[in-house]
matplotlib code that plots the C-alpha trace (Angstrom):
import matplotlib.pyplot as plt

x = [-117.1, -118.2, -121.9, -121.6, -120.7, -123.3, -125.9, -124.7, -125.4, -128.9, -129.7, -128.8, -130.2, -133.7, -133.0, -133.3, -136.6, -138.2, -137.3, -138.0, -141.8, -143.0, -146.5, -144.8, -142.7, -145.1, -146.9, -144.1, -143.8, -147.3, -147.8, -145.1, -145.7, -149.3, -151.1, -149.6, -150.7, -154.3, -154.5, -153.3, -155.5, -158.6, -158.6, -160.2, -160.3, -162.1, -164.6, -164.4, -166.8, -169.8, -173.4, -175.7, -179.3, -181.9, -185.9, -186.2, -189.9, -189.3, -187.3, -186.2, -182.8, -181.5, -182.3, -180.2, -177.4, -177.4, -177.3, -174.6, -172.3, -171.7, -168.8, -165.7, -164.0, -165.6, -169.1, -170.4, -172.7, -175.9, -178.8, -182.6, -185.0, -188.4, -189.2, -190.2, -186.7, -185.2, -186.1, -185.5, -181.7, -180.6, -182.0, -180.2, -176.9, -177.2, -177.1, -175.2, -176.9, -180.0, -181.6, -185.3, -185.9, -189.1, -191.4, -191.4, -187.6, -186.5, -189.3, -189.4, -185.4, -185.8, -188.5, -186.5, -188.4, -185.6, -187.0, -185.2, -183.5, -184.1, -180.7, -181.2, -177.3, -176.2, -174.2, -173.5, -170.3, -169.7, -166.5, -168.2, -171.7, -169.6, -167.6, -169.8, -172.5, -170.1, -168.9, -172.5, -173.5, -170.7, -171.8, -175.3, -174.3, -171.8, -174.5, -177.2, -175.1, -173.6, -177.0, -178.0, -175.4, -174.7, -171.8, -170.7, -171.3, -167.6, -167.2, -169.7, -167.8, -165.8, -163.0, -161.3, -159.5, -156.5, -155.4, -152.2, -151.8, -148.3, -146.9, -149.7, -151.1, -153.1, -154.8, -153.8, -154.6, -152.8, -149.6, -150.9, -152.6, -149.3, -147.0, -149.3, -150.1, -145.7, -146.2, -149.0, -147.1, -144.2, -145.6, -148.5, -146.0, -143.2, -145.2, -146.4, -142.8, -141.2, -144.6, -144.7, -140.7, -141.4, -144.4, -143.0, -140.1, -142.6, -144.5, -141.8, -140.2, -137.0, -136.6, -135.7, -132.3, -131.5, -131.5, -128.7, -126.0, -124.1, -126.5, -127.8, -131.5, -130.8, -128.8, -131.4, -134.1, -131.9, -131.4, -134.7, -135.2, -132.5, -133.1, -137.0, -136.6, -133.9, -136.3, -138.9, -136.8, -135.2, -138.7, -140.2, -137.2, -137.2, -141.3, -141.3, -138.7, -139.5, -143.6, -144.1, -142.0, -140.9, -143.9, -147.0, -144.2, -145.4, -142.1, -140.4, -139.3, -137.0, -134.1, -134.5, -131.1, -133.0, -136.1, -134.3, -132.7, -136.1, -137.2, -134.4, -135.4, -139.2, -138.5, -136.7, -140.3, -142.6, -140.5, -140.2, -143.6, -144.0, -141.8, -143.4, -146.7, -145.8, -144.8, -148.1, -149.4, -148.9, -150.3, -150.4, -154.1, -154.1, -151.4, -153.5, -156.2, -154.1, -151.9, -155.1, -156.7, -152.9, -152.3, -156.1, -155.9, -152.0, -153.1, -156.3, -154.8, -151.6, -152.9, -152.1, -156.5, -157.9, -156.1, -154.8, -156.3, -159.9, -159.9, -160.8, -158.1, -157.8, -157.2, -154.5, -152.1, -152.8, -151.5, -148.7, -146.7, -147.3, -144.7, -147.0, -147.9, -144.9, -144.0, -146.4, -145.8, -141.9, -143.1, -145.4, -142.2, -140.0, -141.4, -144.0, -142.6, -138.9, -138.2, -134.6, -133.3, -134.1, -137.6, -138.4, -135.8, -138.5, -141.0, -137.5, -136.6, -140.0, -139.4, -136.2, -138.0, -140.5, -138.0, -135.8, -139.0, -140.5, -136.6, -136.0, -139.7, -139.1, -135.8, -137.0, -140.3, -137.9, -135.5, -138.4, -140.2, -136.9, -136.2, -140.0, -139.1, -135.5]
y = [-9.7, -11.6, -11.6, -8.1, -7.2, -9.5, -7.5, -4.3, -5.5, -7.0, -3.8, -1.9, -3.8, -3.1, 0.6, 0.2, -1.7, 0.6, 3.9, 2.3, 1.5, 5.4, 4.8, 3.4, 5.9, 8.6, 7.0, 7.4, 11.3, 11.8, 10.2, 11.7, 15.1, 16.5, 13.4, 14.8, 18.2, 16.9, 14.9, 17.6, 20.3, 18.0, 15.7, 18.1, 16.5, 19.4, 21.6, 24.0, 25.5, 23.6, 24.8, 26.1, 27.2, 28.4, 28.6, 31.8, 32.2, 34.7, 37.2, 39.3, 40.8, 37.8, 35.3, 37.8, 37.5, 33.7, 33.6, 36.2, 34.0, 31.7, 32.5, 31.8, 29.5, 26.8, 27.5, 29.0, 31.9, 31.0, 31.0, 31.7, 28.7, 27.2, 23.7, 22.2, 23.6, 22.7, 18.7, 18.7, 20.2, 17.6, 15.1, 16.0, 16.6, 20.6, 21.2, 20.3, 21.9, 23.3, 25.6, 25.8, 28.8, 28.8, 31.8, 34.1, 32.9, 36.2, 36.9, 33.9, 34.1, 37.5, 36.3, 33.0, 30.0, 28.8, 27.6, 25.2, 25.6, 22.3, 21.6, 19.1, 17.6, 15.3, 12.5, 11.2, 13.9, 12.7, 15.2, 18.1, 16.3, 15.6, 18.5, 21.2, 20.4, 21.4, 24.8, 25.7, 25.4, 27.1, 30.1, 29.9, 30.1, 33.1, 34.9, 34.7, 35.5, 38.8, 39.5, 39.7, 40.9, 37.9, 36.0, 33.1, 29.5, 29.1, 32.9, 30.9, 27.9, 27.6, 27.0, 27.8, 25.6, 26.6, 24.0, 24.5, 22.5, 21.4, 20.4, 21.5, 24.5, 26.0, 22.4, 22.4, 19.4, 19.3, 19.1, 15.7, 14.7, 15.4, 13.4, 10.2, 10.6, 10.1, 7.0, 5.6, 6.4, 4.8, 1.9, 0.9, 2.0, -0.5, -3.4, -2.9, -1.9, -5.3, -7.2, -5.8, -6.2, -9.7, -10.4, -8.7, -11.2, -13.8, -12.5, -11.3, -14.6, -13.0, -15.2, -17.9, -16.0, -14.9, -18.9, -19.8, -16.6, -17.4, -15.7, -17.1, -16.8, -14.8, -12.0, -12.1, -10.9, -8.4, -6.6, -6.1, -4.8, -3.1, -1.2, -0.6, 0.4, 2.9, 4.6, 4.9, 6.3, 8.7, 10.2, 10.2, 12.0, 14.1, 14.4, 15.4, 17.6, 19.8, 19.2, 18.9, 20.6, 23.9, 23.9, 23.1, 24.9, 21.9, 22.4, 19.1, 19.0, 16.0, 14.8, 13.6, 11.4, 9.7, 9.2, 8.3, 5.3, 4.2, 4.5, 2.1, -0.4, -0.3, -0.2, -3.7, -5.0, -4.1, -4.6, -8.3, -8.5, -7.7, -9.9, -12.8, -11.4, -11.4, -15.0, -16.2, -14.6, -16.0, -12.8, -8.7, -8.6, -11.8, -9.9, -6.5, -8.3, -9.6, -6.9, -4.7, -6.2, -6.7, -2.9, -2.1, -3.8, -2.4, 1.0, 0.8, -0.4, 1.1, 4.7, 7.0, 7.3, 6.0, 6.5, 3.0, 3.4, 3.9, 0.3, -2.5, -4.2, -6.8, -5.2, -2.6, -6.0, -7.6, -4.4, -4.3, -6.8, -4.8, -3.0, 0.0, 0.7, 0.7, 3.0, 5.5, 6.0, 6.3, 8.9, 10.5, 10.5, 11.8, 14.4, 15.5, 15.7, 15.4, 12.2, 10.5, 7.0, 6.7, 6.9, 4.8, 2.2, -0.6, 0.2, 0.0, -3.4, -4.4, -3.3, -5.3, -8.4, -8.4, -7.4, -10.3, -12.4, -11.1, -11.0, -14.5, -15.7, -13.7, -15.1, -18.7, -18.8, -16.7, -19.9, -22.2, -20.0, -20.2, -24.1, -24.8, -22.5, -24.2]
z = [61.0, 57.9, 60.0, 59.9, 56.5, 55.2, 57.5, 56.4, 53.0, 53.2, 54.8, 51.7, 49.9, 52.3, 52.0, 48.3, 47.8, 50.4, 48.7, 45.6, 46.6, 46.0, 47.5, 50.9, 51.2, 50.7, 53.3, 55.9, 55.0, 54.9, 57.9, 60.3, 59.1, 57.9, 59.6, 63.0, 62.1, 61.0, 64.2, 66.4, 64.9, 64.7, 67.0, 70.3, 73.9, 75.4, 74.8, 71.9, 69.5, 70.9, 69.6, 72.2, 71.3, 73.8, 73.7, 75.8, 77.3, 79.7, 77.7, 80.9, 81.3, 83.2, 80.5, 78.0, 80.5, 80.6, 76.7, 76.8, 79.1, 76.4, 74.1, 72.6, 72.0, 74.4, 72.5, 69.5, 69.7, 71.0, 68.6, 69.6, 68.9, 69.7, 70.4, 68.0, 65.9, 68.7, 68.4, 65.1, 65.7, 68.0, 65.9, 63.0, 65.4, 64.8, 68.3, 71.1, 73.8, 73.9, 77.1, 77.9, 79.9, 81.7, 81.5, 84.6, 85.4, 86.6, 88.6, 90.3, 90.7, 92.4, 94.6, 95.8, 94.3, 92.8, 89.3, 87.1, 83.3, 81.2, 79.8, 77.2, 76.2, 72.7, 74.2, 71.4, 71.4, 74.7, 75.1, 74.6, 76.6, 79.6, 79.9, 78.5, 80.8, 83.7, 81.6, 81.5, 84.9, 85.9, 83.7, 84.8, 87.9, 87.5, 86.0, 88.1, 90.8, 89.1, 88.5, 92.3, 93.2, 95.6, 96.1, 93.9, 95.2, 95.6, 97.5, 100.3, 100.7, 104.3, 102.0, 98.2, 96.2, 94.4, 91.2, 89.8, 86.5, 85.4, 82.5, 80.3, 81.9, 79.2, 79.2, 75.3, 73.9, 70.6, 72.9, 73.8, 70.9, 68.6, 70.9, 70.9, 66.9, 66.5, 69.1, 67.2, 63.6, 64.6, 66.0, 62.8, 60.6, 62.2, 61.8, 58.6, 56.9, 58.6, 57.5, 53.7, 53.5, 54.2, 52.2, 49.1, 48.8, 49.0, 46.4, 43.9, 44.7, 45.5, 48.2, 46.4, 45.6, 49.5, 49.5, 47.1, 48.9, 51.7, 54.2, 57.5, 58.2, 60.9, 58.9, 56.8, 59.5, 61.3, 58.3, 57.7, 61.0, 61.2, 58.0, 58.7, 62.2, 61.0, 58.8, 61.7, 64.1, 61.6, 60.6, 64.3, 65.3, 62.8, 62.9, 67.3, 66.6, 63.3, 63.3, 67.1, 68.6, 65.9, 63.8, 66.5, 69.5, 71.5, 74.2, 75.0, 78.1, 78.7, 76.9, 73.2, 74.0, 76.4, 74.6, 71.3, 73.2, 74.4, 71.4, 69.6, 72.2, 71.2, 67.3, 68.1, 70.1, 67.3, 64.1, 65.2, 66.0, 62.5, 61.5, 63.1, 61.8, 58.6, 58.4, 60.0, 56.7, 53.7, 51.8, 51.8, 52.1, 55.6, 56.7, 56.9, 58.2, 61.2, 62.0, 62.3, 65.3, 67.2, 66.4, 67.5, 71.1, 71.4, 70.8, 72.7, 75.8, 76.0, 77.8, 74.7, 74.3, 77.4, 80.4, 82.2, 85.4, 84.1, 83.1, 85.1, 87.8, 85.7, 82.5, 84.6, 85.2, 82.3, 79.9, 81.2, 79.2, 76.4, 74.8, 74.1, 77.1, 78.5, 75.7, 76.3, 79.8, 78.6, 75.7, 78.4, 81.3, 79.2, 76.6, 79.3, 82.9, 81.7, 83.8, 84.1, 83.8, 87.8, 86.7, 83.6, 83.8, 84.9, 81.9, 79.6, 81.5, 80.4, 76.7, 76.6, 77.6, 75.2, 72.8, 73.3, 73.6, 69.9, 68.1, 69.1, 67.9, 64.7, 64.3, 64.7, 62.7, 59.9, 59.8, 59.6, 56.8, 55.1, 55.5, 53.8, 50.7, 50.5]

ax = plt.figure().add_subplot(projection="3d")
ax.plot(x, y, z, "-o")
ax.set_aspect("equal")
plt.show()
Protein backbone atom coordinates (compact mmCIF):
# COMPACT_ATOMS: atom_id res chain seq x y z
CA UNK A 1 0.00 0.00 0.00
CA UNK A 2 2.71 2.40 1.15
CA UNK A 3 4.26 1.51 -2.72
CA UNK A 4 1.15 2.72 -3.95
CA UNK A 5 0.52 5.82 -2.18
CA UNK A 6 4.02 6.90 -2.87
CA UNK A 7 3.33 6.17 -6.71
CA UNK A 8 0.22 8.03 -6.70
CA UNK A 9 2.13 10.85 -5.36
CA UNK A 10 5.25 11.04 -7.67
CA UNK A 11 2.67 10.91 -10.33
CA UNK A 12 1.17 14.12 -9.23
CA UNK A 13 3.79 15.41 -8.86
CA UNK A 14 4.62 14.40 -12.85
CA UNK A 15 1.18 15.80 -13.73
CA UNK A 16 2.32 19.03 -12.40
CA UNK A 17 5.68 19.68 -14.06
CA UNK A 18 4.21 18.55 -17.43
CA UNK A 19 1.26 21.00 -17.36
CA UNK A 20 3.46 23.43 -16.07
CA UNK A 21 6.01 23.20 -19.20
CA UNK A 22 3.48 25.36 -21.64
CA UNK A 23 5.52 24.70 -24.84
CA UNK A 24 5.22 20.71 -24.11
CA UNK A 25 2.00 20.81 -23.61
CA UNK A 26 1.09 22.79 -26.53
CA UNK A 27 2.88 20.37 -28.40
CA UNK A 28 0.67 17.40 -27.28
CA UNK A 29 -2.61 19.48 -28.29
CA UNK A 30 -1.18 20.72 -31.38
CA UNK A 31 -0.04 17.56 -32.26
CA UNK A 32 -3.15 15.15 -31.64
CA UNK A 33 -5.52 17.61 -33.11
CA UNK A 34 -4.60 20.06 -36.13
CA UNK A 35 -1.37 17.96 -37.00
CA UNK A 36 -3.94 14.95 -37.70
CA UNK A 37 -5.99 17.31 -39.73
CA UNK A 38 -2.85 18.71 -41.61
CA UNK A 39 -1.58 15.14 -42.21
CA UNK A 40 -4.86 13.78 -43.21
CA UNK A 41 -5.74 16.72 -45.63
CA UNK A 42 -2.14 16.86 -46.99
CA UNK A 43 -0.66 13.99 -47.03
CA UNK A 44 -2.31 12.27 -50.61
CA UNK A 45 -1.60 8.42 -51.39
CA UNK A 46 -3.37 8.60 -54.71
CA UNK A 47 -3.75 10.52 -57.41
CA UNK A 48 -5.35 13.91 -57.19
CA UNK A 49 -4.97 17.18 -58.86
CA UNK A 50 -2.08 16.04 -61.07
CA UNK A 51 -1.00 18.53 -63.95
CA UNK A 52 -1.28 17.26 -67.44
CA UNK A 53 -0.18 19.35 -70.44
CA UNK A 54 -0.25 18.14 -74.06
CA UNK A 55 1.70 19.38 -77.30
CA UNK A 56 -1.22 18.63 -79.82
CA UNK A 57 0.13 18.41 -83.57
CA UNK A 58 -2.66 16.95 -85.07
CA UNK A 59 -5.49 19.12 -83.72
CA UNK A 60 -8.29 16.66 -84.96
CA UNK A 61 -11.44 15.87 -83.02
CA UNK A 62 -9.92 12.78 -81.40
CA UNK A 63 -6.98 14.61 -79.93
CA UNK A 64 -9.68 17.18 -78.36
CA UNK A 65 -11.38 14.13 -76.93
CA UNK A 66 -8.14 12.67 -75.36
CA UNK A 67 -7.53 16.23 -73.66
CA UNK A 68 -11.16 16.28 -72.61
CA UNK A 69 -10.87 12.92 -70.71
CA UNK A 70 -8.77 14.40 -68.23
CA UNK A 71 -10.57 15.95 -65.23
CA UNK A 72 -11.32 16.25 -61.85
CA UNK A 73 -10.19 15.59 -59.23
CA UNK A 74 -7.52 12.89 -60.32
CA UNK A 75 -5.99 15.78 -62.71
CA UNK A 76 -6.03 19.33 -63.21
CA UNK A 77 -7.27 20.78 -66.42
CA UNK A 78 -5.04 20.07 -69.17
CA UNK A 79 -3.20 22.96 -70.58
CA UNK A 80 -1.96 23.32 -74.34
CA UNK A 81 1.97 23.50 -74.76
CA UNK A 82 4.85 23.11 -77.18
CA UNK A 83 8.02 21.50 -76.64
CA UNK A 84 10.26 23.37 -75.83
CA UNK A 85 7.59 24.91 -72.79
CA UNK A 86 7.10 21.66 -72.31
CA UNK A 87 10.94 20.81 -71.21
CA UNK A 88 11.21 23.67 -69.45
CA UNK A 89 7.85 22.67 -67.18
CA UNK A 90 9.07 19.36 -66.06
CA UNK A 91 12.24 20.74 -65.36
CA UNK A 92 11.06 23.27 -63.09
CA UNK A 93 8.40 20.45 -61.65
CA UNK A 94 5.35 22.44 -63.36
CA UNK A 95 4.20 19.48 -64.90
CA UNK A 96 3.49 16.11 -64.09
CA UNK A 97 2.60 14.67 -67.22
CA UNK A 98 3.00 15.82 -70.41
CA UNK A 99 1.39 14.16 -73.87
CA UNK A 100 3.02 14.48 -77.30
CA UNK A 101 0.41 13.86 -79.88
CA UNK A 102 1.79 13.01 -83.23
CA UNK A 103 0.57 14.87 -86.26
CA UNK A 104 -1.91 12.87 -88.49
CA UNK A 105 -3.02 10.77 -85.21
CA UNK A 106 -6.54 10.50 -86.18
CA UNK A 107 -5.99 9.63 -89.51
CA UNK A 108 -3.76 7.11 -89.03
CA UNK A 109 -6.07 5.81 -85.99
CA UNK A 110 -8.96 5.56 -88.45
CA UNK A 111 -6.94 3.83 -90.99
CA UNK A 112 -5.42 1.07 -88.44
CA UNK A 113 -1.68 1.90 -88.03
CA UNK A 114 -1.94 2.10 -84.74
CA UNK A 115 0.42 5.19 -84.01
CA UNK A 116 1.93 5.94 -80.60
CA UNK A 117 1.30 9.00 -77.91
CA UNK A 118 4.70 9.93 -76.12
CA UNK A 119 3.83 10.12 -72.54
CA UNK A 120 6.56 11.74 -70.86
CA UNK A 121 5.93 11.14 -66.65
CA UNK A 122 7.93 13.23 -63.38
CA UNK A 123 8.94 10.36 -61.19
CA UNK A 124 10.13 12.31 -58.92
CA UNK A 125 6.21 12.38 -57.46
CA UNK A 126 6.33 8.88 -57.74
CA UNK A 127 2.52 8.51 -56.42
CA UNK A 128 1.07 10.40 -58.79
CA UNK A 129 4.04 8.89 -61.70
CA UNK A 130 3.05 5.37 -60.90
CA UNK A 131 -0.43 5.63 -60.55
CA UNK A 132 -1.40 8.38 -62.98
CA UNK A 133 0.33 6.69 -65.69
CA UNK A 134 -2.29 3.77 -65.36
CA UNK A 135 -5.36 6.63 -65.03
CA UNK A 136 -4.23 7.92 -68.22
CA UNK A 137 -4.03 4.98 -70.34
CA UNK A 138 -7.05 3.94 -69.17
CA UNK A 139 -8.63 7.22 -70.45
CA UNK A 140 -6.89 7.08 -73.64
CA UNK A 141 -8.07 4.15 -74.17
CA UNK A 142 -11.79 4.87 -73.26
CA UNK A 143 -11.62 7.55 -75.64
CA UNK A 144 -10.41 6.24 -78.50
CA UNK A 145 -12.69 3.51 -78.25
CA UNK A 146 -15.92 5.80 -77.78
CA UNK A 147 -14.61 7.53 -80.60
CA UNK A 148 -14.92 4.41 -82.94
CA UNK A 149 -17.39 3.30 -81.69
CA UNK A 150 -15.74 -0.09 -80.85
CA UNK A 151 -15.68 -1.94 -77.82
CA UNK A 152 -13.50 -1.23 -74.83
CA UNK A 153 -10.38 -3.48 -74.38
CA UNK A 154 -12.04 -4.90 -71.27
CA UNK A 155 -15.73 -5.46 -73.40
CA UNK A 156 -13.22 -8.02 -75.65
CA UNK A 157 -11.77 -9.87 -72.93
CA UNK A 158 -13.23 -13.74 -72.62
CA UNK A 159 -13.77 -12.57 -69.17
CA UNK A 160 -14.69 -9.34 -66.70
CA UNK A 161 -13.46 -8.76 -63.42
CA UNK A 162 -15.58 -7.52 -60.71
CA UNK A 163 -13.44 -5.86 -57.46
CA UNK A 164 -15.22 -5.24 -54.48
CA UNK A 165 -13.15 -3.02 -52.01
CA UNK A 166 -13.92 -3.27 -48.24
CA UNK A 167 -13.27 -1.41 -45.56
CA UNK A 168 -12.39 1.73 -47.49
CA UNK A 169 -14.46 1.67 -50.51
CA UNK A 170 -14.22 5.14 -51.71
CA UNK A 171 -10.27 4.33 -51.54
CA UNK A 172 -10.15 7.53 -49.25
CA UNK A 173 -6.96 7.98 -48.07
CA UNK A 174 -7.28 10.43 -45.18
CA UNK A 175 -9.19 7.52 -43.50
CA UNK A 176 -5.76 5.83 -43.42
CA UNK A 177 -3.58 8.53 -43.16
CA UNK A 178 -5.54 10.10 -39.91
CA UNK A 179 -5.41 6.67 -38.10
CA UNK A 180 -1.55 6.16 -38.61
CA UNK A 181 -0.73 10.12 -37.86
CA UNK A 182 -2.62 9.20 -33.95
CA UNK A 183 -0.21 5.92 -34.06
CA UNK A 184 2.72 7.83 -34.94
CA UNK A 185 1.67 10.86 -32.31
CA UNK A 186 1.39 8.70 -29.63
CA UNK A 187 4.29 6.78 -30.11
CA UNK A 188 7.20 10.03 -30.77
CA UNK A 189 5.37 11.76 -28.33
CA UNK A 190 5.68 8.82 -25.58
CA UNK A 191 9.22 8.66 -25.86
CA UNK A 192 9.96 12.02 -25.85
CA UNK A 193 7.54 12.96 -22.62
CA UNK A 194 9.28 9.92 -20.54
CA UNK A 195 12.84 11.12 -22.07
CA UNK A 196 12.39 15.01 -21.26
CA UNK A 197 10.68 14.03 -17.70
CA UNK A 198 13.84 12.35 -17.09
CA UNK A 199 16.30 14.65 -18.41
CA UNK A 200 14.69 17.69 -16.82
CA UNK A 201 15.32 16.41 -13.21
CA UNK A 202 18.75 15.92 -14.23
CA UNK A 203 19.14 19.26 -15.31
CA UNK A 204 17.09 21.22 -12.68
CA UNK A 205 18.88 18.97 -10.26
CA UNK A 206 15.74 17.94 -8.67
CA UNK A 207 16.91 14.67 -8.50
CA UNK A 208 19.02 15.16 -5.82
CA UNK A 209 15.82 15.61 -3.58
CA UNK A 210 13.78 12.30 -5.00
CA UNK A 211 17.15 10.89 -3.32
CA UNK A 212 16.85 12.04 0.31
CA UNK A 213 12.52 10.84 0.47
CA UNK A 214 11.64 7.56 1.23
CA UNK A 215 11.07 6.52 -2.37
CA UNK A 216 12.34 3.34 -4.11
CA UNK A 217 13.88 3.83 -7.58
CA UNK A 218 11.38 1.80 -8.92
CA UNK A 219 8.36 4.09 -7.66
CA UNK A 220 10.11 6.59 -8.94
CA UNK A 221 10.15 5.27 -12.71
CA UNK A 222 6.57 3.96 -12.75
CA UNK A 223 5.25 7.21 -11.86
CA UNK A 224 6.70 8.76 -14.58
CA UNK A 225 5.33 6.28 -16.79
CA UNK A 226 2.45 6.11 -15.44
CA UNK A 227 1.72 9.77 -15.51
CA UNK A 228 3.10 10.36 -19.14
CA UNK A 229 1.53 7.42 -20.59
CA UNK A 230 -1.77 8.63 -19.07
CA UNK A 231 -1.55 11.87 -20.86
CA UNK A 232 -0.96 9.99 -24.27
CA UNK A 233 -3.63 7.78 -24.01
CA UNK A 234 -6.00 10.41 -22.85
CA UNK A 235 -5.32 12.76 -25.95
CA UNK A 236 -5.18 9.82 -28.56
CA UNK A 237 -8.44 8.76 -27.35
CA UNK A 238 -9.72 11.76 -27.16
CA UNK A 239 -7.84 12.79 -30.69
CA UNK A 240 -9.46 9.16 -32.85
CA UNK A 241 -12.52 9.92 -31.38
CA UNK A 242 -13.43 13.83 -31.71
CA UNK A 243 -10.72 14.68 -34.75
CA UNK A 244 -10.91 11.30 -36.58
CA UNK A 245 -13.65 9.96 -36.19
CA UNK A 246 -16.47 13.30 -35.64
CA UNK A 247 -14.62 15.96 -37.26
CA UNK A 248 -12.76 14.02 -40.54
CA UNK A 249 -16.21 11.21 -40.20
CA UNK A 250 -13.44 8.65 -40.62
CA UNK A 251 -16.03 5.58 -39.27
CA UNK A 252 -14.34 3.27 -36.80
CA UNK A 253 -15.39 0.14 -37.06
CA UNK A 254 -14.13 -2.05 -34.19
CA UNK A 255 -14.37 -1.57 -30.54
CA UNK A 256 -12.50 1.47 -28.87
CA UNK A 257 -12.59 -0.80 -25.55
CA UNK A 258 -10.58 -3.10 -27.29
CA UNK A 259 -8.21 -0.88 -28.82
CA UNK A 260 -7.92 1.31 -25.73
CA UNK A 261 -6.48 -1.80 -23.89
CA UNK A 262 -4.07 -2.44 -26.67
CA UNK A 263 -3.24 0.68 -26.50
CA UNK A 264 -2.31 0.79 -22.51
CA UNK A 265 -0.18 -2.19 -23.22
CA UNK A 266 1.93 -0.32 -25.99
CA UNK A 267 2.14 3.05 -23.91
CA UNK A 268 4.01 0.71 -21.33
CA UNK A 269 6.60 -0.62 -24.50
CA UNK A 270 7.53 2.77 -25.61
CA UNK A 271 7.34 4.98 -22.43
CA UNK A 272 10.10 2.62 -21.03
CA UNK A 273 11.92 2.74 -24.03
CA UNK A 274 12.05 6.24 -23.36
CA UNK A 275 12.98 5.83 -20.13
CA UNK A 276 15.94 3.75 -20.94
CA UNK A 277 16.69 6.24 -23.68
CA UNK A 278 16.81 8.96 -21.70
CA UNK A 279 19.30 7.59 -19.22
CA UNK A 280 21.73 6.61 -22.02
CA UNK A 281 21.69 10.44 -22.52
CA UNK A 282 23.05 12.53 -20.29
CA UNK A 283 21.52 15.75 -22.09
CA UNK A 284 18.06 17.15 -23.92
CA UNK A 285 19.90 17.86 -27.04
CA UNK A 286 21.97 13.66 -27.12
CA UNK A 287 18.78 12.61 -26.16
CA UNK A 288 16.97 14.18 -29.35
CA UNK A 289 19.67 13.03 -31.28
CA UNK A 290 19.13 9.35 -30.22
CA UNK A 291 15.59 8.98 -29.97
CA UNK A 292 15.35 10.26 -33.56
CA UNK A 293 16.99 7.44 -35.35
CA UNK A 294 15.05 4.59 -32.90
CA UNK A 295 11.68 6.49 -33.67
CA UNK A 296 12.93 6.78 -37.54
CA UNK A 297 13.61 2.87 -38.08
CA UNK A 298 10.34 2.11 -35.62
CA UNK A 299 8.18 4.08 -37.75
CA UNK A 300 9.63 3.15 -40.96
CA UNK A 301 9.31 -0.55 -40.46
CA UNK A 302 6.36 -1.01 -38.57
CA UNK A 303 3.75 -1.01 -41.83
CA UNK A 304 1.97 2.33 -41.02
CA UNK A 305 4.02 3.95 -44.54
CA UNK A 306 5.37 1.05 -46.39
CA UNK A 307 3.48 -1.94 -46.24
CA UNK A 308 5.38 -5.04 -44.47
CA UNK A 309 5.28 -7.48 -47.16
CA UNK A 310 7.00 -5.24 -49.73
CA UNK A 311 10.16 -5.56 -47.80
CA UNK A 312 12.61 -8.08 -48.10
CA UNK A 313 12.16 -11.81 -46.28
CA UNK A 314 14.57 -10.85 -44.09
CA UNK A 315 13.43 -7.55 -42.98
CA UNK A 316 9.52 -9.22 -42.80
CA UNK A 317 10.98 -11.61 -39.65
CA UNK A 318 13.23 -9.34 -38.34
CA UNK A 319 10.24 -6.42 -37.74
CA UNK A 320 8.52 -8.29 -35.94
CA UNK A 321 9.87 -7.88 -32.51
CA UNK A 322 9.01 -4.45 -32.75
CA UNK A 323 6.40 -3.09 -30.70
CA UNK A 324 5.23 -0.81 -33.60
CA UNK A 325 4.63 -3.07 -35.83
CA UNK A 326 2.84 -5.09 -33.94
CA UNK A 327 0.89 -1.98 -33.06
CA UNK A 328 -0.04 -1.04 -36.35
CA UNK A 329 -1.34 -4.25 -37.50
CA UNK A 330 -3.48 -3.99 -33.91
CA UNK A 331 -4.54 -0.22 -34.91
CA UNK A 332 -5.15 -1.53 -38.52
CA UNK A 333 -7.25 -4.90 -37.07
CA UNK A 334 -9.14 -3.16 -34.99
CA UNK A 335 -10.15 0.46 -36.23
CA UNK A 336 -10.14 -0.89 -39.88
CA UNK A 337 -11.76 -4.49 -40.22
CA UNK A 338 -13.17 -4.40 -36.64
CA UNK A 339 -11.21 -7.62 -35.54
CA UNK A 340 -11.75 -9.37 -32.02
CA UNK A 341 -9.41 -10.70 -29.31
CA UNK A 342 -9.42 -14.14 -31.41
CA UNK A 343 -7.60 -12.26 -33.87
CA UNK A 344 -4.93 -9.90 -32.40
CA UNK A 345 -4.17 -11.73 -29.28
CA UNK A 346 -0.59 -12.93 -30.71
CA UNK A 347 0.59 -9.34 -31.91
CA UNK A 348 -0.68 -8.22 -28.02
CA UNK A 349 1.39 -11.31 -26.63
CA UNK A 350 4.17 -9.86 -28.53
CA UNK A 351 3.56 -6.19 -27.08
CA UNK A 352 3.55 -7.65 -23.58
CA UNK A 353 6.94 -9.17 -24.09
CA UNK A 354 8.61 -6.41 -25.19
CA UNK A 355 6.93 -4.50 -22.63
CA UNK A 356 8.13 -6.54 -19.75
CA UNK A 357 11.51 -6.73 -21.58
CA UNK A 358 11.80 -2.50 -21.93
CA UNK A 359 10.05 -1.83 -18.08
CA UNK A 360 12.50 -4.08 -16.50
CA UNK A 361 15.61 -2.52 -18.53
CA UNK A 362 14.16 0.93 -17.67
CA UNK A 363 13.64 -0.07 -14.19
CA UNK A 364 17.28 -1.37 -13.80
CA UNK A 365 19.41 1.28 -15.61
CA UNK A 366 16.87 3.96 -13.54
CA UNK A 367 18.31 2.30 -10.14
CA UNK A 368 21.76 2.42 -11.47
CA UNK A 369 21.36 6.21 -12.76
CA UNK A 370 20.10 6.77 -9.25
CA UNK A 371 22.95 4.87 -7.20
CA UNK A 372 25.75 7.15 -9.33
CA UNK A 373 23.93 10.47 -8.35
CA UNK A 374 23.51 9.20 -4.59
Amino acid sequence: MRWLINVALLSGKEFRSLFRDFILFGLIVFAFSFAVIIVADGVKVDVSNATVAFIDEDHSALSRELKAGVLLPYFKPPVLTNRAAAASGMDHGTYNFVIDIPPRFEADVLAGRAPAIQERIDATAMTQAGLGDGYLQHIFLSQVSSFLHTPSAEQQLPFRTQSRIRFNPNSESFWFTSVMQVVTDATVLSIILVGAAVIREREHGTIEHLLVLPVSASEIAIAKILANGAVIFVASMASLWFVVHLWLRVPITGSLTLFAACLVIYLFSVTSLGMVLAIFAPTMPQFGLLAVPVYAIAYLLSGAATPIESMPDIMQMAVHVLPTTQFVKISQAILYRGAGPETIWPSVLSILCASSLFLALALLRFRSMLARQD
